[in-house]
C-alpha positions in Angstrom: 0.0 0.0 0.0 1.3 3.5 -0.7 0.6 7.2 1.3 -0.8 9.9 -0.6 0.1 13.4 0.8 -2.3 16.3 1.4 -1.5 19.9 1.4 1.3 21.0 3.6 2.9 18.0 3.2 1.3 15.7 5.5 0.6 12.1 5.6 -2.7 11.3 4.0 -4.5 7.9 4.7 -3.1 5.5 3.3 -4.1 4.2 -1.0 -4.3 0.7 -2.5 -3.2 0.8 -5.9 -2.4 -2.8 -6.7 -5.9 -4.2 -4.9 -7.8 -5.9 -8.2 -4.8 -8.3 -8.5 -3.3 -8.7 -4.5 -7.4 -9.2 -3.9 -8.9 -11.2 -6.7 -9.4 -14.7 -4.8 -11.6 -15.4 -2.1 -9.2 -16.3 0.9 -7.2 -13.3 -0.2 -10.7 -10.8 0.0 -11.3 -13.0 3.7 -7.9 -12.0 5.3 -7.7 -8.7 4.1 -10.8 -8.2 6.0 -9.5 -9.9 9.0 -6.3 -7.7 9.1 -8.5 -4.9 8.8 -10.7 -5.6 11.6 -8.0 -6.5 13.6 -6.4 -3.1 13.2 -9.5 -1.6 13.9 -9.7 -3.6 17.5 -6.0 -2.5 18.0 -6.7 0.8 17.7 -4.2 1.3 15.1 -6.2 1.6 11.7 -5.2 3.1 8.5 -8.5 4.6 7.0 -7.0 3.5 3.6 -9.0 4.5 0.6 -10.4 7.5 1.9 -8.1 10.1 0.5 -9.1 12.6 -2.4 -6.9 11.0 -5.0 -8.5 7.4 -4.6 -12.2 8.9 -4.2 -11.3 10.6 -8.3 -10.0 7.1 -9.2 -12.7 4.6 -8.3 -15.5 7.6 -10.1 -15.5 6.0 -13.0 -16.3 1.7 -12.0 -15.8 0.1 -9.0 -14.2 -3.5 -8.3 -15.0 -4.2 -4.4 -13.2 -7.0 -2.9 -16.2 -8.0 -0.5 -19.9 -7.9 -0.4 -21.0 -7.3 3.4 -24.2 -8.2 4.1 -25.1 -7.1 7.5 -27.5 -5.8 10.0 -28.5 -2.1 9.9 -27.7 -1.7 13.6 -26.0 2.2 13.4 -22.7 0.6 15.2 -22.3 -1.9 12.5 -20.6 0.4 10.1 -18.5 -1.8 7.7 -15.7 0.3 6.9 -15.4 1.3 9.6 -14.8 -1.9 11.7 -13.0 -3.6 8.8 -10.8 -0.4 8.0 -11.5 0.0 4.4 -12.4 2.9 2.2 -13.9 3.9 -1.0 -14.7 1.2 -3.8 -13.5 -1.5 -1.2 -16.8 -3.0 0.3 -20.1 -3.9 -1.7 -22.4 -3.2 1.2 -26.2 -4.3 1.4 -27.8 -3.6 5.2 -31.4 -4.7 6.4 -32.6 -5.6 10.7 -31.3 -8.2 11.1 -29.5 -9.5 8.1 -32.6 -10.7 6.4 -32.1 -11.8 3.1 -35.1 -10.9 0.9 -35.2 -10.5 -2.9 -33.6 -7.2 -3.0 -30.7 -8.3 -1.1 -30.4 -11.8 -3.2 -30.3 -9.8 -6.4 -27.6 -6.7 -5.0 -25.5 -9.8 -4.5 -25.8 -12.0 -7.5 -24.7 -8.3 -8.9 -22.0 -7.9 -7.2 -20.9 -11.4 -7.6 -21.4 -11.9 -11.0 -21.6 -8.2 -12.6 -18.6 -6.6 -10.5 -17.1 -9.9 -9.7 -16.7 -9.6 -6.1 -15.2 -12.8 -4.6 -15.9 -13.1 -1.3 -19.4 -12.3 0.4 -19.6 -12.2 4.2 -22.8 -12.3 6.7 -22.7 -9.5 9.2 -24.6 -10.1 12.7 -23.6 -9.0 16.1 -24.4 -10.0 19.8 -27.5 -8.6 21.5 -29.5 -7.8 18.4 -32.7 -6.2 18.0 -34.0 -8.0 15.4 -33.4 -11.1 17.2 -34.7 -10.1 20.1 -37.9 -8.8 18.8 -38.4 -12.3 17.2 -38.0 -13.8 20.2 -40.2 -11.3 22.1 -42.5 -12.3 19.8 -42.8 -15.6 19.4 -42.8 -16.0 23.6 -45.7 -13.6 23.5 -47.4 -14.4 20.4 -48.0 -10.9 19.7 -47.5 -9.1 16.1 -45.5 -6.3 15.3 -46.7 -3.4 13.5 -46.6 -2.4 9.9 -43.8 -3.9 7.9 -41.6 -4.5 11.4 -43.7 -7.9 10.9 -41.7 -9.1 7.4 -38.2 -8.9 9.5 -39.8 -10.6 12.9 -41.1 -13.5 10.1 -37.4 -13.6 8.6 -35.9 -14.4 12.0 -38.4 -16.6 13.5 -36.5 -19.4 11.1 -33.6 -18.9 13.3 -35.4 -18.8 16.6 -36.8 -22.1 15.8 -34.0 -23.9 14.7 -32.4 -22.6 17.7 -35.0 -23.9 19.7 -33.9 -27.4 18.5 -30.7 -27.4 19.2 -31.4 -26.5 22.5 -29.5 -22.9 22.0 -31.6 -20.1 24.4 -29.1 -17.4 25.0 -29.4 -14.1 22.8 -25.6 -14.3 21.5 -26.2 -17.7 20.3 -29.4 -17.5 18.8 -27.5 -14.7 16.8 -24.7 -17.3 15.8 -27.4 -19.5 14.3 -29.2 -16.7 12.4 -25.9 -15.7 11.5 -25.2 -19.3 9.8 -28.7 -19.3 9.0 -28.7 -16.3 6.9 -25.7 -18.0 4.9 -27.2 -21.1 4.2 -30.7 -18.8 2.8 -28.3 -16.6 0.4 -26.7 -20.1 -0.8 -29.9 -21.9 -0.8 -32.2 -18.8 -2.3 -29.5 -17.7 -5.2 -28.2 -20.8 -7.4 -26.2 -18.2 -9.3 -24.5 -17.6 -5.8 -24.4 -21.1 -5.1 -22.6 -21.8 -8.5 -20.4 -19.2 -8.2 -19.1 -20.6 -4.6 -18.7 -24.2 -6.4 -16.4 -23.0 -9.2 -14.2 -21.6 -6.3 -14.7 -18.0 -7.8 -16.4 -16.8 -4.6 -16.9 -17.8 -0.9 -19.4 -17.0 2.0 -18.7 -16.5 5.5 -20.7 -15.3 8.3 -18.8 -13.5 11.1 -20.4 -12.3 14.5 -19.4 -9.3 15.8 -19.0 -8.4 19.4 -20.1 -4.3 20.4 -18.2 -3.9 23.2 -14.5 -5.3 21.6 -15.0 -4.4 17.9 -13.8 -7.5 17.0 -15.2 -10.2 14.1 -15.4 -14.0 14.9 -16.2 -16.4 12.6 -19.8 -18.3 12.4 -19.8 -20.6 9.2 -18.4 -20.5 6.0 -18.6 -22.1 2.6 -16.2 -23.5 2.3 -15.6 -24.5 5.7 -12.3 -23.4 5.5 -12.4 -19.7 5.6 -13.7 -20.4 8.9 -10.1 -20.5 10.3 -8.2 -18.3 7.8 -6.2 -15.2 9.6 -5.9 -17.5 13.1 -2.6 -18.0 12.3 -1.4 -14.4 13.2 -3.5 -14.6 17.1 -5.6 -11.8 18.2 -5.0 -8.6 17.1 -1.8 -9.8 14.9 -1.4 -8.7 11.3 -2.7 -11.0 8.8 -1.1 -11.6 5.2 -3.0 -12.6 2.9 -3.7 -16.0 2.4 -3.3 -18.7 -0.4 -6.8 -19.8 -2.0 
């Protein structure tokens, strides 16, 4: 990564210029993200890609190396926790990480149109959406207006965790978390395709409010589950082989 200065001389955030090729494979996209959140955690971040000269560069197309879909919760801002900038992150946000048509189709765009390979599930612990779901179905009473469609979305989850005998709030999250993965694989065959050709993964990460930091959930493949641990907590992360 290079600087770029600002007037007066002074260091600038810093610029990717070589992303498209250092970025184009899915375990590459995963622990780029990891070494970004773990910055983030550290306190140390970088804020690359926010400087004037990158935001003229990326005006014309954009080639983001991850599509973040995640919950709408105001301290779940994705470049922000994963210390990225302009053109980096294809992000699509609804309550609760539901996964509607809307947000199957932004996707499959990014995926297939922009050619994004690496697509990642964004919860976090005590979650509203979640919550109201459950609120719900202990109570059995309806939300208002369109509040109902994302109560309906999570009840899924709520059930399943119900099953496996999961009744804390964090890991009901965890399974909606997974559960919202295995709906955008399950709901999108382009997706699913794209994942089997080894062009693209998906990973669902859980992240905790209080530390800032990203753990992961599920994956497809299961093996971006454990990419970055290599480094430890808070380490830097190098990018890793596909």
């Amino acid at each position: 990564m290079s600087h770029s200065g600002t007037p007066g001389g002074q260091p600038g955030p810093q610029r990717t210029t070589d992303r498209a090729p250092a970025l184009s494979e899915p375990a590459r996209a995963y622990a780029e993200l990891i070494a970004g959140n773990r910055r983030f955690v550290s306190g140390a971040p970088r804020h690359p890609n926010q400087d004037a000269g990158h935001r003229a560069a990326v005006a014309d197309g954009q080639h983001p190396f991850a599509v973040i879909v995640g919950c709408s919760d105001s301290r779940l801002a994705a470049e922000i926790i994963f210390d990225r900038g302009l053109g980096d992150l294809f992000v699509v946000r609804t309550a609760g990480h539901t996964a509607g048509p809307e947000v199957l189709g932004s996707v499959e765009y990014a995926v297939t149109v922009l050619g994004t390979p690496l697509v990642v599930v964004l919860g976090h612990d005590s979650c509203g959406a979640v919550q109201a779901a459950r609120e719900v179905a202990t109570t059995g009473t309806q939300p208002q207006g369109h509040l109902r469609a994302v109560v309906d979305a999570v009840l899924p989850s709520l059930r399943r965790a119900e099953t496996e005998g999961v009744q804390d709030i964090d890991g009901i999250v965890d399974i909606h978390i997974a559960q919202t993965v295995e709906t955008l694989l399950g709901q999108s065959p382009v997706l699913a395709d794209e994942v089997a050709q080894g062009r693209c993964a998906v990973v669902g990460v859980s992240y905790r409010l209080a530390a800032g930091a990203v753990s992961p959930v599920a994956a497809v493949p299961a093996c971006f589950a454990t990419l970055g641990e290599e480094a430890g907590p808070l380490g830097p992360a190098a990018p890793a082989a596909a």
